[in-house]
N, CA, C and O atoms as a GROMACS GRO file, in nm:
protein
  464
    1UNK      N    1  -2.472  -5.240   9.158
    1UNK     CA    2  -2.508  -5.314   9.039
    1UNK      C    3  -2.397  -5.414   9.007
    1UNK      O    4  -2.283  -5.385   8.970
    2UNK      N    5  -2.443  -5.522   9.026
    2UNK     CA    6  -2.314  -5.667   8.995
    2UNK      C    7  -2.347  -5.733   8.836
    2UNK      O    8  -2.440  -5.801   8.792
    3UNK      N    9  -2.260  -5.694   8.793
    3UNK     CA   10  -2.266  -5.738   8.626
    3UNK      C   11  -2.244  -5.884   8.656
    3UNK      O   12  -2.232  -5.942   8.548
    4UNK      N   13  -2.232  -5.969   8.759
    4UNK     CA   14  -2.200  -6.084   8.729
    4UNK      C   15  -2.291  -6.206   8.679
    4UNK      O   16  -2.413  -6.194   8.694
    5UNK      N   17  -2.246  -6.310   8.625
    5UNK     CA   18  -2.359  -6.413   8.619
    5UNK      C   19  -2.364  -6.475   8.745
    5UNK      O   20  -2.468  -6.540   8.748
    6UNK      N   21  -2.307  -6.484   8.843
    6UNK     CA   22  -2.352  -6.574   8.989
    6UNK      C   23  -2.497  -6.617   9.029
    6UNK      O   24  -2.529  -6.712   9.101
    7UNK      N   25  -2.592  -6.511   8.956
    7UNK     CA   26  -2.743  -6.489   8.995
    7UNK      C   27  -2.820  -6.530   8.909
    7UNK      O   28  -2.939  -6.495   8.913
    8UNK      N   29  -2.780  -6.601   8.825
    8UNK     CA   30  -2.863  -6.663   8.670
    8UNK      C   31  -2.866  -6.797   8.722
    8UNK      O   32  -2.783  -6.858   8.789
    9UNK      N   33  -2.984  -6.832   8.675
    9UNK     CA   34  -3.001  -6.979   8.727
    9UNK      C   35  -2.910  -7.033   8.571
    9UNK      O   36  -2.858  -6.984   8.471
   10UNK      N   37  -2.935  -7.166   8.635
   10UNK     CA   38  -2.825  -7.268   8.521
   10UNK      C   39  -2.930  -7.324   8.392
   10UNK      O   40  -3.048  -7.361   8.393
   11UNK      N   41  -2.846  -7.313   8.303
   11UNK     CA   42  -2.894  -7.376   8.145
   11UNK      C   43  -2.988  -7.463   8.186
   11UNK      O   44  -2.974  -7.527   8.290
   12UNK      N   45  -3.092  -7.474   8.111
   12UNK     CA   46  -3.197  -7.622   8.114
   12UNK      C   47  -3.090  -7.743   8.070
   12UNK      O   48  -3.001  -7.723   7.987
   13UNK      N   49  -3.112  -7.866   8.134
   13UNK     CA   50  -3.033  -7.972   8.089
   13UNK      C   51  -3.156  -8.035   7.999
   13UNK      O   52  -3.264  -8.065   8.050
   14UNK      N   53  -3.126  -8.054   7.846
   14UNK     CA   54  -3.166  -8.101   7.729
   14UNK      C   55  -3.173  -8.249   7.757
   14UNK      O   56  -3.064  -8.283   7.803
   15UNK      N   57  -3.235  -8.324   7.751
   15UNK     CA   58  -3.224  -8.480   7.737
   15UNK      C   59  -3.270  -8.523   7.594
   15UNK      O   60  -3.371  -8.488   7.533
   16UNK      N   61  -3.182  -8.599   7.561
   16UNK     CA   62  -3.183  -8.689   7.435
   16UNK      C   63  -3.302  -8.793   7.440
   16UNK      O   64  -3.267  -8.905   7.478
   17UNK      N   65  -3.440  -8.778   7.408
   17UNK     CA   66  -3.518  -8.895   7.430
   17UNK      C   67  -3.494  -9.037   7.303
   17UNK      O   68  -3.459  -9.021   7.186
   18UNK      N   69  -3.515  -9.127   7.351
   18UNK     CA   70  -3.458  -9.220   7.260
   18UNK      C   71  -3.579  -9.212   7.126
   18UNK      O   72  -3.701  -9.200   7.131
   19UNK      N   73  -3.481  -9.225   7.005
   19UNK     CA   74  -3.576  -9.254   6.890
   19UNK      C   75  -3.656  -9.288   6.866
   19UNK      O   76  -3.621  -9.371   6.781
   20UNK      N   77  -3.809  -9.298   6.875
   20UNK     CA   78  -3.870  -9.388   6.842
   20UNK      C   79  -3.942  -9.477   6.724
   20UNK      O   80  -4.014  -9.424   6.639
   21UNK      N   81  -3.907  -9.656   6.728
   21UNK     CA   82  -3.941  -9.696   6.584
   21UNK      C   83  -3.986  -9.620   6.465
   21UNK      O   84  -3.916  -9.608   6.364
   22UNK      N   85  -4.051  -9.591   6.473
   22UNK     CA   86  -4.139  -9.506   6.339
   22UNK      C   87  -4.045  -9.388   6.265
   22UNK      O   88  -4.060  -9.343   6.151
   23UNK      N   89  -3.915  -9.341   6.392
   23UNK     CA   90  -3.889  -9.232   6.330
   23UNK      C   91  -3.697  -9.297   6.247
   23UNK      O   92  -3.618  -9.241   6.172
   24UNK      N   93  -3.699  -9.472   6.336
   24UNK     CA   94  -3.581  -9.545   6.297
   24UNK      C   95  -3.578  -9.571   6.140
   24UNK      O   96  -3.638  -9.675   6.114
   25UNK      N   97  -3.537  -9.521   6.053
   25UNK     CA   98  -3.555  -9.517   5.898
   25UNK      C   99  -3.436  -9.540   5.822
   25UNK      O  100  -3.415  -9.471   5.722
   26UNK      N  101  -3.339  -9.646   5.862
   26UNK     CA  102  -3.201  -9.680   5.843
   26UNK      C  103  -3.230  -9.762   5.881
   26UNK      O  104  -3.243  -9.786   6.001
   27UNK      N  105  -3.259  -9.872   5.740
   27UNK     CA  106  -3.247 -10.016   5.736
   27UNK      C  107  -3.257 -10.126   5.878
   27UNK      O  108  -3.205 -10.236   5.898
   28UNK      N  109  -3.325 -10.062   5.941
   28UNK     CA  110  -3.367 -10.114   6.075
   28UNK      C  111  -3.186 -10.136   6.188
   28UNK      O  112  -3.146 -10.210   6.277
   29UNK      N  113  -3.144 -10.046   6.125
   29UNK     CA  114  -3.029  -9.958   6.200
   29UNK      C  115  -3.066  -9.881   6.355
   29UNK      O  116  -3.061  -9.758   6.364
   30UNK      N  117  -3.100  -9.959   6.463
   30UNK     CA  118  -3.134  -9.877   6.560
   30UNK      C  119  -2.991  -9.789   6.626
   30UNK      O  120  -2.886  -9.847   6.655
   31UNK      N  121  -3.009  -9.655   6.639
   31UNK     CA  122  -2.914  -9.596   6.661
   31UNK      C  123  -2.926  -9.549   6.863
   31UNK      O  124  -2.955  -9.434   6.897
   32UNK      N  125  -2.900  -9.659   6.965
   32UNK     CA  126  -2.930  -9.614   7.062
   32UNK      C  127  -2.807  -9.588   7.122
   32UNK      O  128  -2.782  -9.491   7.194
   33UNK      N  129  -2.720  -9.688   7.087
   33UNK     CA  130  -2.582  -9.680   7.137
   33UNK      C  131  -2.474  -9.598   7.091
   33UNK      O  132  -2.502  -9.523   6.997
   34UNK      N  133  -2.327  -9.594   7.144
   34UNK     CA  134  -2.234  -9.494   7.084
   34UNK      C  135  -2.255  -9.460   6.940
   34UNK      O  136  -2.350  -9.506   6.875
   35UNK      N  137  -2.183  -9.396   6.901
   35UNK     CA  138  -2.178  -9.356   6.711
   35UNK      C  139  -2.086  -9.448   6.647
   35UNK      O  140  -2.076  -9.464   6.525
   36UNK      N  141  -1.991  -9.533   6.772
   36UNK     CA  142  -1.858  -9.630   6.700
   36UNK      C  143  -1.924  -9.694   6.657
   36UNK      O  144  -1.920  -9.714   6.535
   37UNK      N  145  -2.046  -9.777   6.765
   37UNK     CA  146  -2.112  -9.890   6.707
   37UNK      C  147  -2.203  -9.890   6.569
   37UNK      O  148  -2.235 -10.000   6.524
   38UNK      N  149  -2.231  -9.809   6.523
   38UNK     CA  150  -2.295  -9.816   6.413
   38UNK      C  151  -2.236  -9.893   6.256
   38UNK      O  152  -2.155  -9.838   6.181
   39UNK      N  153  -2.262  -9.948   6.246
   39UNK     CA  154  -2.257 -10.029   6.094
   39UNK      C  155  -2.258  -9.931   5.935
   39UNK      O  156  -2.262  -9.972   5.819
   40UNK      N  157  -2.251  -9.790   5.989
   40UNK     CA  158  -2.331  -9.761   5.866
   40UNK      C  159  -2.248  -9.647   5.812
   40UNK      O  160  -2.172  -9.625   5.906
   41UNK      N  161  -2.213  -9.547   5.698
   41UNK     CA  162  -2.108  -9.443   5.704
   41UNK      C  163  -2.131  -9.317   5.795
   41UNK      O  164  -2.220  -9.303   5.880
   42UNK      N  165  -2.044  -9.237   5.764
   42UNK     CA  166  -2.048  -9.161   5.888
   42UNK      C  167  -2.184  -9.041   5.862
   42UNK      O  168  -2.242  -8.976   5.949
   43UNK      N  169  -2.201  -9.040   5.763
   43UNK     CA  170  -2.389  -8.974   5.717
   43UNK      C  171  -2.463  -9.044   5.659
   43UNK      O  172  -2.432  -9.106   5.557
   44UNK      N  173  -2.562  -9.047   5.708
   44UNK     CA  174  -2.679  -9.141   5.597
   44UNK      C  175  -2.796  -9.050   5.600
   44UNK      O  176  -2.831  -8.992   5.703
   45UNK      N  177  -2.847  -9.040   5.501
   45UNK     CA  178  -2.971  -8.976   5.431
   45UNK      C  179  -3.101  -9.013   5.485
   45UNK      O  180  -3.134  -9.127   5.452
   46UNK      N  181  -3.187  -8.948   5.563
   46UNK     CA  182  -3.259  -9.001   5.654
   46UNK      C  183  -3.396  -9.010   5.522
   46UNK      O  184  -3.437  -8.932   5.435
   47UNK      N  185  -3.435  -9.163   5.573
   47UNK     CA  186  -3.555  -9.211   5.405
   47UNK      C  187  -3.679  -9.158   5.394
   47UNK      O  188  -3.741  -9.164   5.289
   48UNK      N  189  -3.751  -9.072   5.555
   48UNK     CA  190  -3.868  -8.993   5.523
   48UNK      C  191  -3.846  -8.862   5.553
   48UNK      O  192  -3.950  -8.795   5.557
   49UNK      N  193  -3.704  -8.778   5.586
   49UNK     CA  194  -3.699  -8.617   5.575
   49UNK      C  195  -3.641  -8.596   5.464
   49UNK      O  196  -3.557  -8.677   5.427
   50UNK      N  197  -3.674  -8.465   5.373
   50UNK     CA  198  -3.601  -8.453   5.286
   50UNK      C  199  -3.503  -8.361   5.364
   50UNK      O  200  -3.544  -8.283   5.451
   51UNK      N  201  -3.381  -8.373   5.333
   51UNK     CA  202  -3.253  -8.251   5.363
   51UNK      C  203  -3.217  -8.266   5.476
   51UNK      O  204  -3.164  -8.169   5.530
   52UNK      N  205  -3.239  -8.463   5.594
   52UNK     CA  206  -3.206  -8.470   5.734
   52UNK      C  207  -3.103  -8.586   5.697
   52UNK      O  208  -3.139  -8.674   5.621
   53UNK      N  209  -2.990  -8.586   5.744
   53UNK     CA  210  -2.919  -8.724   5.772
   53UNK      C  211  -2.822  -8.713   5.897
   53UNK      O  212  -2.771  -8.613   5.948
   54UNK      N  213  -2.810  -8.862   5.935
   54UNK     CA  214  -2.763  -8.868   6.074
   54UNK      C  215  -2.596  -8.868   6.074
   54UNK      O  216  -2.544  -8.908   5.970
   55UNK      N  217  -2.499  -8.820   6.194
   55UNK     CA  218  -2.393  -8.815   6.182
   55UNK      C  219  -2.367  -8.840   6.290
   55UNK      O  220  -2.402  -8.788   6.396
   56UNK      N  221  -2.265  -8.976   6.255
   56UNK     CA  222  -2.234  -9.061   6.381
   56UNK      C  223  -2.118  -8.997   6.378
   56UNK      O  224  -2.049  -9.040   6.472
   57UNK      N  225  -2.056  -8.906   6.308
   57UNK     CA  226  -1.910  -8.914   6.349
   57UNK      C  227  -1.876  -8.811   6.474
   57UNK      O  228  -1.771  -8.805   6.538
   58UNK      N  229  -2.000  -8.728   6.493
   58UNK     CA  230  -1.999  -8.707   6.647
   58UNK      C  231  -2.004  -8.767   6.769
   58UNK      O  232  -2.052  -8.877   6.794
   59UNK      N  233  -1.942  -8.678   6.855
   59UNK     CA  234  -1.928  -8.782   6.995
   59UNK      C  235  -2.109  -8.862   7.033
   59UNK      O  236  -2.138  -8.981   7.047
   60UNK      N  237  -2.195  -8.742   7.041
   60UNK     CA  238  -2.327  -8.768   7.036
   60UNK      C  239  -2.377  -8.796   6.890
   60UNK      O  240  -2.363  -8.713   6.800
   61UNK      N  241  -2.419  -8.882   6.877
   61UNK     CA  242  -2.537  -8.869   6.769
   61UNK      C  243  -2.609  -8.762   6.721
   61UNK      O  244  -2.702  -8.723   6.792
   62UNK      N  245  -2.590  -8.714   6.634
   62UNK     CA  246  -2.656  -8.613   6.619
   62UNK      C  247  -2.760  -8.591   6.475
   62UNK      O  248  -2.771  -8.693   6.406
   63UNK      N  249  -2.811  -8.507   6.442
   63UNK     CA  250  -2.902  -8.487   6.284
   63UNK      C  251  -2.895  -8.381   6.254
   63UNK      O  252  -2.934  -8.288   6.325
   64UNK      N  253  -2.828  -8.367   6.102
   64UNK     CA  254  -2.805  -8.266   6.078
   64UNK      C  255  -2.896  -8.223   5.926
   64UNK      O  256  -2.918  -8.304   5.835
   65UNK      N  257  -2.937  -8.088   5.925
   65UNK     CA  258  -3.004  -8.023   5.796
   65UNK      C  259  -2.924  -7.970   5.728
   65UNK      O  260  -2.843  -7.895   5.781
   66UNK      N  261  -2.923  -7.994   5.591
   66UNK     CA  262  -2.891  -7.884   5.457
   66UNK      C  263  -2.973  -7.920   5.388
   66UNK      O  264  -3.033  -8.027   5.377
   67UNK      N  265  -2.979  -7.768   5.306
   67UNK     CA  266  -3.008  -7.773   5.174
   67UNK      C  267  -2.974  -7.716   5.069
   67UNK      O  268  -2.909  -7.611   5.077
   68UNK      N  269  -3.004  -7.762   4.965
   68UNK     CA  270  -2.884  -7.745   4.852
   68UNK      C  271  -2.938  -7.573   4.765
   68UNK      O  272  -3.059  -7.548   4.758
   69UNK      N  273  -2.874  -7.512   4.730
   69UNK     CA  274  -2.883  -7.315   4.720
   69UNK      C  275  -2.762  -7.342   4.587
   69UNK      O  276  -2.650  -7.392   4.598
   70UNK      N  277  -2.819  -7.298   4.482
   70UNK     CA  278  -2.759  -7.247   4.395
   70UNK      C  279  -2.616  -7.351   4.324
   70UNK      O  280  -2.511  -7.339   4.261
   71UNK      N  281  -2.702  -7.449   4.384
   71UNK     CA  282  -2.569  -7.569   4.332
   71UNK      C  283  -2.485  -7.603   4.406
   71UNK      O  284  -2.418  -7.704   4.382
   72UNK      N  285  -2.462  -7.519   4.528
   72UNK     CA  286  -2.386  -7.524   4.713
   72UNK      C  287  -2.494  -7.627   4.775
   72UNK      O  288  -2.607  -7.640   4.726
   73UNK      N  289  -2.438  -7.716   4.914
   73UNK     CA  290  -2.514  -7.715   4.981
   73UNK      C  291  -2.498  -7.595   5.110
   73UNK      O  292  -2.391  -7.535   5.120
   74UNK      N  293  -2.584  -7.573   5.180
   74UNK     CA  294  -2.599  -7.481   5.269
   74UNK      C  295  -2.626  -7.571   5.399
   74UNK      O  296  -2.713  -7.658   5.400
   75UNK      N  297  -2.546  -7.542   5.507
   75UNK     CA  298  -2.560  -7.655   5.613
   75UNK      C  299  -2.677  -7.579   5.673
   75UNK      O  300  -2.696  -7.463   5.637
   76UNK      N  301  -2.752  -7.632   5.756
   76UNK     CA  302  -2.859  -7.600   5.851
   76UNK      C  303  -2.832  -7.611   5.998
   76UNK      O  304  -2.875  -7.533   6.082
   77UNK      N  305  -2.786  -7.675   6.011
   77UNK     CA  306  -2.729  -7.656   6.163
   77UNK      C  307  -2.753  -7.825   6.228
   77UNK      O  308  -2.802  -7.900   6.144
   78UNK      N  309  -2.727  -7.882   6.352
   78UNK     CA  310  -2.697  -8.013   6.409
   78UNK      C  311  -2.807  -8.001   6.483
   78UNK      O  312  -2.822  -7.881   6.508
   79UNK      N  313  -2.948  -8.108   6.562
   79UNK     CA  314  -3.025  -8.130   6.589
   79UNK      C  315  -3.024  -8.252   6.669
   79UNK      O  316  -2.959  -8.354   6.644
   80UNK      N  317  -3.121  -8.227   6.791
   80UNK     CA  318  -3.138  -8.344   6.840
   80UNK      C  319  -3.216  -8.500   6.811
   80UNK      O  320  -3.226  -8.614   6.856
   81UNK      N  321  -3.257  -8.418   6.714
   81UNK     CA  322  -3.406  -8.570   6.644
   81UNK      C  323  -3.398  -8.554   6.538
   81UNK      O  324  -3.320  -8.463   6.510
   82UNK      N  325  -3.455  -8.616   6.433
   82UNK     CA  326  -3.475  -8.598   6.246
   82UNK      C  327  -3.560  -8.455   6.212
   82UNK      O  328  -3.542  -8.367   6.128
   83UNK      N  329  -3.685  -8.482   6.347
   83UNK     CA  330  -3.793  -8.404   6.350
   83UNK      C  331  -3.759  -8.246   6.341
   83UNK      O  332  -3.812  -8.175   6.255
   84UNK      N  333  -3.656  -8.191   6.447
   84UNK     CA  334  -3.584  -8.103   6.451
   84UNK      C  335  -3.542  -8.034   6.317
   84UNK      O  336  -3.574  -7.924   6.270
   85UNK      N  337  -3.452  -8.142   6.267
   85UNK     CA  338  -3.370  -8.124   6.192
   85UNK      C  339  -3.476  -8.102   6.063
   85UNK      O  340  -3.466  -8.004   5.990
   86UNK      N  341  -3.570  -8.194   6.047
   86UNK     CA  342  -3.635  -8.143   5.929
   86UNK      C  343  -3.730  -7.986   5.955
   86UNK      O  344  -3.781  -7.901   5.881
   87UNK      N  345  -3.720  -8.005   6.086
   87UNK     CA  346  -3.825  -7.824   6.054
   87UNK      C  347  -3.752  -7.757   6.051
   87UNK      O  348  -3.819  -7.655   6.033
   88UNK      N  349  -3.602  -7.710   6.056
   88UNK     CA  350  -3.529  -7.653   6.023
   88UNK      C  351  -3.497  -7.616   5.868
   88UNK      O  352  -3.486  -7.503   5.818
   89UNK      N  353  -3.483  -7.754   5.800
   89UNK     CA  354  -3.488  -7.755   5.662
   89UNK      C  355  -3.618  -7.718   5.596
   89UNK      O  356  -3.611  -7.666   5.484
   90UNK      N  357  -3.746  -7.738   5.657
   90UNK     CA  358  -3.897  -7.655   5.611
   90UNK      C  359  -3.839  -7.522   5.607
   90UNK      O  360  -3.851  -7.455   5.504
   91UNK      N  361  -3.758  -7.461   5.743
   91UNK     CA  362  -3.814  -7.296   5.747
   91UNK      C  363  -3.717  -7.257   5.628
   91UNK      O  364  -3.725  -7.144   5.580
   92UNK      N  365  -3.613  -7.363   5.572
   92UNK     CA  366  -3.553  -7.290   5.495
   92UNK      C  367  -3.564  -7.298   5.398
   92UNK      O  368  -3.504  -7.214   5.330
   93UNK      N  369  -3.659  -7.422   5.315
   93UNK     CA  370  -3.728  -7.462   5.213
   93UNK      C  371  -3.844  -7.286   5.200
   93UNK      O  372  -3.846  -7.205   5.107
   94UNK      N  373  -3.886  -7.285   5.269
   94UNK     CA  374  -4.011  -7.178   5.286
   94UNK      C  375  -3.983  -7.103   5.246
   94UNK      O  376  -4.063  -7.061   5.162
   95UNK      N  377  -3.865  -7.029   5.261
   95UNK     CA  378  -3.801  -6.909   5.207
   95UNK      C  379  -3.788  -6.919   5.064
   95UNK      O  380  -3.818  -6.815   5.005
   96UNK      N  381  -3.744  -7.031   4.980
   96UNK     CA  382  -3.672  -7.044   4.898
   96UNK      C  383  -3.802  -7.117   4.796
   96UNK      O  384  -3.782  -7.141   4.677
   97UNK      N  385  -3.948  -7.151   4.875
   97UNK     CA  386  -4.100  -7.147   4.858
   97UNK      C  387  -4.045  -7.300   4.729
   97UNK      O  388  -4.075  -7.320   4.612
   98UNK      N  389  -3.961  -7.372   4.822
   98UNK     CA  390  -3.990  -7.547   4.776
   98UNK      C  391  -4.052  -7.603   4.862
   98UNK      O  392  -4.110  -7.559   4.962
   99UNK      N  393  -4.034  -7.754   4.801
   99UNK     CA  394  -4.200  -7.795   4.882
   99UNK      C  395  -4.115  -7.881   5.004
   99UNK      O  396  -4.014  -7.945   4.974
  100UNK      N  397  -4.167  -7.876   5.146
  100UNK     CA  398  -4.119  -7.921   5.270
  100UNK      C  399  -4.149  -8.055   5.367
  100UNK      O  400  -4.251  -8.123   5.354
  101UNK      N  401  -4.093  -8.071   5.421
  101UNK     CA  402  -4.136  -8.214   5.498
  101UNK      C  403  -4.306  -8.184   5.562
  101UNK      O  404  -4.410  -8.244   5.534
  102UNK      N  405  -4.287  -8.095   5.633
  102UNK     CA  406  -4.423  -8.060   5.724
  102UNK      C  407  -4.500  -7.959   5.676
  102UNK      O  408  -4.511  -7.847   5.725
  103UNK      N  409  -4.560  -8.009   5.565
  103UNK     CA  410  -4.674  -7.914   5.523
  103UNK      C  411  -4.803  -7.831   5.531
  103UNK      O  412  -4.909  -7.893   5.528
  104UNK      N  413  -4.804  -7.689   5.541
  104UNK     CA  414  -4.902  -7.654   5.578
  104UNK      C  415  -5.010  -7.601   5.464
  104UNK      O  416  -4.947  -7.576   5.361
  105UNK      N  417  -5.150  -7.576   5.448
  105UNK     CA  418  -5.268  -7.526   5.382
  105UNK      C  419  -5.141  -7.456   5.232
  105UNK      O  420  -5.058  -7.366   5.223
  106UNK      N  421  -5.174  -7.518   5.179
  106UNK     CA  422  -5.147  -7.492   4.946
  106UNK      C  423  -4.989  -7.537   5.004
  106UNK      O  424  -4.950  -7.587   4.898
  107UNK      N  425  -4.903  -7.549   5.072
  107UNK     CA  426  -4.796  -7.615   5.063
  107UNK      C  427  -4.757  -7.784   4.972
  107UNK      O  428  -4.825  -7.883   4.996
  108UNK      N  429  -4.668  -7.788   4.894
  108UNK     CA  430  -4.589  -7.905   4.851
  108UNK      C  431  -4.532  -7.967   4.949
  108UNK      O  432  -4.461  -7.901   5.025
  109UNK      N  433  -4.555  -8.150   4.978
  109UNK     CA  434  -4.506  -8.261   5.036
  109UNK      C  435  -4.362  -8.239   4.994
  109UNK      O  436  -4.374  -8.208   4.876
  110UNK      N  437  -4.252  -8.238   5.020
  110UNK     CA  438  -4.094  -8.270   5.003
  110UNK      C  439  -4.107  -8.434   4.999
  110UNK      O  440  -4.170  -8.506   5.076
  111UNK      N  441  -4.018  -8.474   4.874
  111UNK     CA  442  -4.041  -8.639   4.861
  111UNK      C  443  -3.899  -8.674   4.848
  111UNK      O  444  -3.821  -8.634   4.762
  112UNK      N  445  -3.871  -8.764   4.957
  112UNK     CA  446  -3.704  -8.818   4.988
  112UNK      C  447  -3.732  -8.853   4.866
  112UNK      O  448  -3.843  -8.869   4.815
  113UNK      N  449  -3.576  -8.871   4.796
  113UNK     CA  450  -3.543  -8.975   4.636
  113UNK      C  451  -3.540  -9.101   4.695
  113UNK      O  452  -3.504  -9.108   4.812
  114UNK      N  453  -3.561  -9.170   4.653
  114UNK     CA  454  -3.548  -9.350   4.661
  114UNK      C  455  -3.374  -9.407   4.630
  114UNK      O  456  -3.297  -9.360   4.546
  115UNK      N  457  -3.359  -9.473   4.688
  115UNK     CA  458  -3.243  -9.572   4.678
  115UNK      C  459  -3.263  -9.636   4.554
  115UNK      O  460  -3.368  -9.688   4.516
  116UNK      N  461  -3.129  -9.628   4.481
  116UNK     CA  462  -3.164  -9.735   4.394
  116UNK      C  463  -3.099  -9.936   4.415
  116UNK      O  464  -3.136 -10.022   4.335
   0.00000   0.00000   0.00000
C-alpha cells in the first residue's frame, strides 16, 4: 500500500474565459488586460451584483463576495467571474433569507444601490 500521491492524476487546469460585454459593468472599463492597467481603484462595486466587486490589486483579476452581518462585512471568498462571485453571495444571502442576485420561486431580486 503506497500512501503516495505519484498515482493521482493532476488538478484540472481552470481557464479564465474572457468577460463578456453584458457582464462588463464598469463604466465601459474592459478588464482584459493586467490589473496595473486598469484606470480604476483597487475595488469597484460591480453595478448589477449585489455584494460582487472586482480586485485588481491581485496578480490575476479576480471577484470577490461579501456581505455585510451584523454591521461587519463578512468576506465570501475570491472568484473567477462576477457570476461566481454573486452565487456565492446568494447562498449566503439565503441563509440570512435577504433578497439575492439569482432568484428563485417567492424569492426577493437583490437591487445594486445606484451611484450618485
Amino acid at each position: 500500500n503506497d500512501d503516495t500521491d505519484d498515482d493521482l492524476p493532476p488538478p484540472p487546469v481552470v481557464k479564465q474565459e474572457p468577460v463578456p460585454p453584458e457582464e462588463q459593468c464598469f463604466d465601459g472599463v474592459e478588464f482584459t488586460g493586467p490589473p496595473a492597467a486598469l484606470s480604476c481603484t483597487p475595488q469597484t462595486v460591480h453595478k448589477k451584483y449585489v455584494g460582487v466587486s472586482i480586485d485588481a490589486r491581485r496578480e490575476n483579476t479576480s471577484w470577490s463576495a461579501n456581505i455585510g452581518v451584523d454591521g461587519e462585512t463578512e468576506y465570501l471568498g475570491n472568484y473567477y467571474s462576477p457570476v461566481e462571485a454573486a452565487a456565492a453571495y446568494d447562498k449566503r444571502a439565503r441563509e440570512l433569507n435577504r433578497p439575492v442576485n439569482f432568484p428563485r420561486e417567492g424569492e426577493e431580486q437583490a437591487v445594486p444601490k445606484t451611484r450618485r
